[in-house]
ZAVODREN-958693 format. One record per residue (C-alpha): x, z, y; residue in three letters. Coordinates in Angstrom, 1 decimal. Example, Ala and Ser with C-alpha at 12.3 -4.5 7.8 and 13.67 -1.06 7.14 Angstrom:
# ZAVODREN-958693
<dogu X="12.3" Z="7.8" Y="-4.5" aa="ALA"/>
<dogu X="13.7" Z="7.1" Y="-1.1" aa="SER"/>
# end
This chain:
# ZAVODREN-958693
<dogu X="0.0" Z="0.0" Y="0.0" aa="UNK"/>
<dogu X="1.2" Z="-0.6" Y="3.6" aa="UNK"/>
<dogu X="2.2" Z="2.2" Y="6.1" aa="UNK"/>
<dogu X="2.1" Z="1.8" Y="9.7" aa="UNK"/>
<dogu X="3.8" Z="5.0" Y="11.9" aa="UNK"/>
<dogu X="4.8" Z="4.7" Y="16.1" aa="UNK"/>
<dogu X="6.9" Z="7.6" Y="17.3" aa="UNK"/>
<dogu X="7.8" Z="8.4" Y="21.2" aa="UNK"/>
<dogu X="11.1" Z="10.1" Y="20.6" aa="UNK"/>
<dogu X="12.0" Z="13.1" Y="22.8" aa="UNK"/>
<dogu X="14.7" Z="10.7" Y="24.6" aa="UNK"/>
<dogu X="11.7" Z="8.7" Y="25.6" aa="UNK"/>
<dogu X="12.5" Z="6.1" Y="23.1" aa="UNK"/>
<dogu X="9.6" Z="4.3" Y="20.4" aa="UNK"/>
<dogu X="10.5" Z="4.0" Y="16.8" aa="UNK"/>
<dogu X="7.8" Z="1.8" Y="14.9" aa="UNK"/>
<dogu X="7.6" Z="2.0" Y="11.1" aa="UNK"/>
<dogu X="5.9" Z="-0.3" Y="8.4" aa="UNK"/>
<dogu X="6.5" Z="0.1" Y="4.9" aa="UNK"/>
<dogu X="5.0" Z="-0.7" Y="1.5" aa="UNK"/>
<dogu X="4.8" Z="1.7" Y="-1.1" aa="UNK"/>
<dogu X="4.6" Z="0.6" Y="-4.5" aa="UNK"/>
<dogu X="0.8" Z="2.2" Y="-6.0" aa="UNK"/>
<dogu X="2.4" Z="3.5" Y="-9.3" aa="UNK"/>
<dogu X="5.8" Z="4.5" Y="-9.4" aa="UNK"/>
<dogu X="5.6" Z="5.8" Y="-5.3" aa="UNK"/>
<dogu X="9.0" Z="4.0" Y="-4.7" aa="UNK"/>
<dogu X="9.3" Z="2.5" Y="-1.2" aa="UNK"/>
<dogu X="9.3" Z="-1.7" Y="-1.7" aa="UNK"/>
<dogu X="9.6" Z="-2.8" Y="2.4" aa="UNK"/>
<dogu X="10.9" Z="-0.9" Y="5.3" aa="UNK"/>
<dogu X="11.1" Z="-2.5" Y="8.5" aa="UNK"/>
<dogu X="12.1" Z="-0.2" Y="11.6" aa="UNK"/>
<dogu X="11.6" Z="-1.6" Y="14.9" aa="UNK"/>
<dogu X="11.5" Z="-0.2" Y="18.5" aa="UNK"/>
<dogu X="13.1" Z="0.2" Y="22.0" aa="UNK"/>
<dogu X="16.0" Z="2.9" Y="20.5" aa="UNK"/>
<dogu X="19.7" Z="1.7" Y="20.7" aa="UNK"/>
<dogu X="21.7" Z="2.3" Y="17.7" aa="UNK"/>
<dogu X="25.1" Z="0.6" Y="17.3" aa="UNK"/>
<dogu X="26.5" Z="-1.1" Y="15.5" aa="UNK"/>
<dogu X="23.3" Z="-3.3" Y="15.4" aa="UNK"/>
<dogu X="23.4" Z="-3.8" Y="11.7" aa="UNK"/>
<dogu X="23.0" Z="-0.2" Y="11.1" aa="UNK"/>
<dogu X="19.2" Z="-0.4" Y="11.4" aa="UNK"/>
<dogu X="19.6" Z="-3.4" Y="8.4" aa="UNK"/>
<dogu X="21.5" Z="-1.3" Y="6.8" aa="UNK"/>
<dogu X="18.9" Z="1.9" Y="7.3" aa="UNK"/>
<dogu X="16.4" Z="0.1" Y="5.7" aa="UNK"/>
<dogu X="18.0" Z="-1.6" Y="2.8" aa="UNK"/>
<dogu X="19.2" Z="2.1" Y="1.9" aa="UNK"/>
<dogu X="16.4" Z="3.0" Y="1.2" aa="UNK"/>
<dogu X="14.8" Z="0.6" Y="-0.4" aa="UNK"/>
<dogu X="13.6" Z="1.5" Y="-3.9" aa="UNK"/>
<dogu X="13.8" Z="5.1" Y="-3.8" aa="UNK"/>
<dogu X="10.7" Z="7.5" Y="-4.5" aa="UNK"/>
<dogu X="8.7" Z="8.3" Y="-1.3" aa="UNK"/>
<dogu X="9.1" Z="11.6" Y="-1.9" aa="UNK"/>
<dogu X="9.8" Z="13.8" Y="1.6" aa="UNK"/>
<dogu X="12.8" Z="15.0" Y="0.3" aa="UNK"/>
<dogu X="14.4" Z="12.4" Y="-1.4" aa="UNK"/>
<dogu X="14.5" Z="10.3" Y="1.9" aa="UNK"/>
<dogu X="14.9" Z="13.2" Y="4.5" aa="UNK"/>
<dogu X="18.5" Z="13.9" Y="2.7" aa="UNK"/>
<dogu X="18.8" Z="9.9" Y="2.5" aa="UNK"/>
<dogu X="18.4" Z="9.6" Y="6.1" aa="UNK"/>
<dogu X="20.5" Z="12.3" Y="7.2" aa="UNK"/>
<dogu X="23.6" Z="11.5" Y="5.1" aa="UNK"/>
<dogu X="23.3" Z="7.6" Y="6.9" aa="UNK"/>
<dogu X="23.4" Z="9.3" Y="10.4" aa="UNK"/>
<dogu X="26.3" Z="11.6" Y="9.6" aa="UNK"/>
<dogu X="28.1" Z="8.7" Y="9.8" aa="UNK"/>
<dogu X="29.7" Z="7.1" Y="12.7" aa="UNK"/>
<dogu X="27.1" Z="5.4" Y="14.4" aa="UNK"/>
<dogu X="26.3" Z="5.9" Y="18.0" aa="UNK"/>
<dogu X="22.4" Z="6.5" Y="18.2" aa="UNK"/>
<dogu X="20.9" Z="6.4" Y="21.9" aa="UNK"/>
<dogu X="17.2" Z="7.6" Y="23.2" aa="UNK"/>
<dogu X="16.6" Z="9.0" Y="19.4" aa="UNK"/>
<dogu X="17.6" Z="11.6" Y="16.9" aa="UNK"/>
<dogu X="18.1" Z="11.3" Y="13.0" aa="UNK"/>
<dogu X="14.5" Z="13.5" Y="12.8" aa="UNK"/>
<dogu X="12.9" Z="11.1" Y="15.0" aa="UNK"/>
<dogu X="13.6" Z="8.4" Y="12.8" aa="UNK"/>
<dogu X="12.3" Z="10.8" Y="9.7" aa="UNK"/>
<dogu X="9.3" Z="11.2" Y="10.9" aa="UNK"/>
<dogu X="8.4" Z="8.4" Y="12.0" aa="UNK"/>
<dogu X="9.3" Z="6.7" Y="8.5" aa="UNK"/>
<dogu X="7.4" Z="10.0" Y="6.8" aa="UNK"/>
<dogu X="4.5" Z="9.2" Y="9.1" aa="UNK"/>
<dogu X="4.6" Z="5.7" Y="7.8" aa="UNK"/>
<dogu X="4.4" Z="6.9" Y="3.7" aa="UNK"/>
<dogu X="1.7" Z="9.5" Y="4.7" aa="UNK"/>
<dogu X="-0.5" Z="6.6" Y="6.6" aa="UNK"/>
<dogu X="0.4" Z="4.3" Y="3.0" aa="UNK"/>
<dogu X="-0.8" Z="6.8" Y="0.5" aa="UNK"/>
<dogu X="-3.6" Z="7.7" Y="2.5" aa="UNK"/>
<dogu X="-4.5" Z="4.1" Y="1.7" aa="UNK"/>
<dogu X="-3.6" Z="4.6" Y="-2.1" aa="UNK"/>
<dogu X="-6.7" Z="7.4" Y="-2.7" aa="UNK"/>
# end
């Protein structure tokens, strides 16, 4: 099912979510993150997504994901690494409230 989720980060910047969540086996199929943040380098966001492609949609599993990818060097503007969990939690909640 798709997930749609829009975040105004503290920093004043939006971070838009859509994802697809496979029905059965809850693992997350598409991830696109969009929005008016500045991360650099500009790949990173690519590489955000394809990261976490195919795991469970499980809170946990992606909150620990999402924070090991920002410990790394990569110089995030407007935005924090929670914004960018909730918004993408947001997103699963809004696509499994389509699954019941």
């Amino acid at each position: 099912m798709i997930g749609k989720s829009e975040l105004k980060a503290q920093g004043g910047k939006l971070i838009r979510v859509e994802c697809d969540v496979h029905k059965r086996s809850n693992v997350l199929m598409r991830l696109i993150i969009t929005g008016d943040f500045f991360l650099h380098p500009e790949e990173a966001i690519e590489e955000l997504e394809g990261s976490l492609l195919m795991l469970r949609a499980e809170p946990e599993i992606l909150t620990s994901h999402i924070q090991s990818f920002f410990a790394k060097e990569y110089t995030l503007v407007g935005a924090k690494p929670e914004d960018f969990i909730n918004a993408i939690l947001n997103a699963i909640y809004d696509a499994k409230a389509g699954i019941q």
